[in-house]
Steps between C-alpha positions, in 0.01 A plus 500: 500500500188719507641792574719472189183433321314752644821735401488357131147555451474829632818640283295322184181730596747810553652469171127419320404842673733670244488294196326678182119437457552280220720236689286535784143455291683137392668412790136503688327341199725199567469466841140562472414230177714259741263539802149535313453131470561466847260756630222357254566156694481660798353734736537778263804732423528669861789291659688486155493920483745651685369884453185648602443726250363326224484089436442284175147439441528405156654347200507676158550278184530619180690379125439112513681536884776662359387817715472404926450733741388497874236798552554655840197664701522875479600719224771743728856598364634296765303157371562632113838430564492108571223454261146561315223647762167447553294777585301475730236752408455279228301139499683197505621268235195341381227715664253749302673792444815625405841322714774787388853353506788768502858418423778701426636548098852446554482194686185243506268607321735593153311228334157688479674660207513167323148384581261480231071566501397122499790320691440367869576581864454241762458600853525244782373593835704351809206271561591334175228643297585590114316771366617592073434828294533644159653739424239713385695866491789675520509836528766822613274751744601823691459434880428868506216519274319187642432170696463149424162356598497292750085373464418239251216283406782193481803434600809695343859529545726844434872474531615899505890615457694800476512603108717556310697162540816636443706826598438649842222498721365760721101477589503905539633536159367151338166474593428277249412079560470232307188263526434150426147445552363094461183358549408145685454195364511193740 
């Protein structure tokens, strides 16, 4: 019986190997939004992560909770395609400075384009700890031409995508990202 299981879940990997980013970016945000409660209530997310590359280490809220995503640690191509990324040159939800969030247009972060100056973001650390912004910004900037800051006198939040949100993307010939910058409140 287990090696029929083992079988089973190692064809399921194989064929998630070849699936489409887009499949793949919900497919892990499902299995990932089913284990974060778990890891909160327990020893963290380590034994509920089965790669090594990157692990949830947050949980992005936005639109009344319409809008719930699992932030993964690192901000690599390889962790961009299961989910948002934290990087880590950055400070961490809730900490002075910036915390820089990176997600990719076509799949998770499609919403920034909908967001609003004034509306909230909610960030909950795994230890439980809510931390909410306003929206305070949005703005398109070429990567080439400049950086976002990552010192800040309080605590701020930028959530950066590819830009334009539609047609197709290639970072040589696109350089251009879109930035949702918010400012905490609680």
């Amino acid at each position: 019986m287990r090696i029929v299981a083992c079988l089973l879940c190692l064809g399921f990997w194989q064929l998630g190997q070849n699936l489409p980013p887009a499949p793949k970016a919900w497919v892990a945000q499902d299995v990932m939004q089913r284990n974060w409660e778990r890891a909160a209530a327990s020893d963290g997310v380590s034994s509920l992560w089965p790669w090594d590359f990157a692990w949830p280490m947050a949980r992005l809220s936005a639109r009344d909770g319409e809008i719930d995503l699992i932030v993964l640690a690192g901000g690599g191509e390889q962790t961009l395609a299961f989910g948002p990324g934290h990087l880590s040159a950055s400070a961490l939800p809730g900490q002075r400075g910036n915390s820089v969030i990176a997600g990719h247009r076509d799949t998770h972060f499609n919403f920034l384009k909908d967001l609003a100056v004034g509306e909230s973001l909610t960030i909950e650390t795994i230890d439980g700890t809510l931390h909410v912004y306003t929206i305070i910004n949005l703005d398109v900037l070429d990567a080439r031409r400049g950086s976002l800051t990552l010192d800040s006198d309080g605590s701020t939040l930028s959530l950066v995508t590819g830009y334009p949100f539609s047609g197709r993307h290639d970072r040589r010939r696109q350089p251009m990202r879109y930035v949702v910058t918010a400012k905490k409140l609680l």
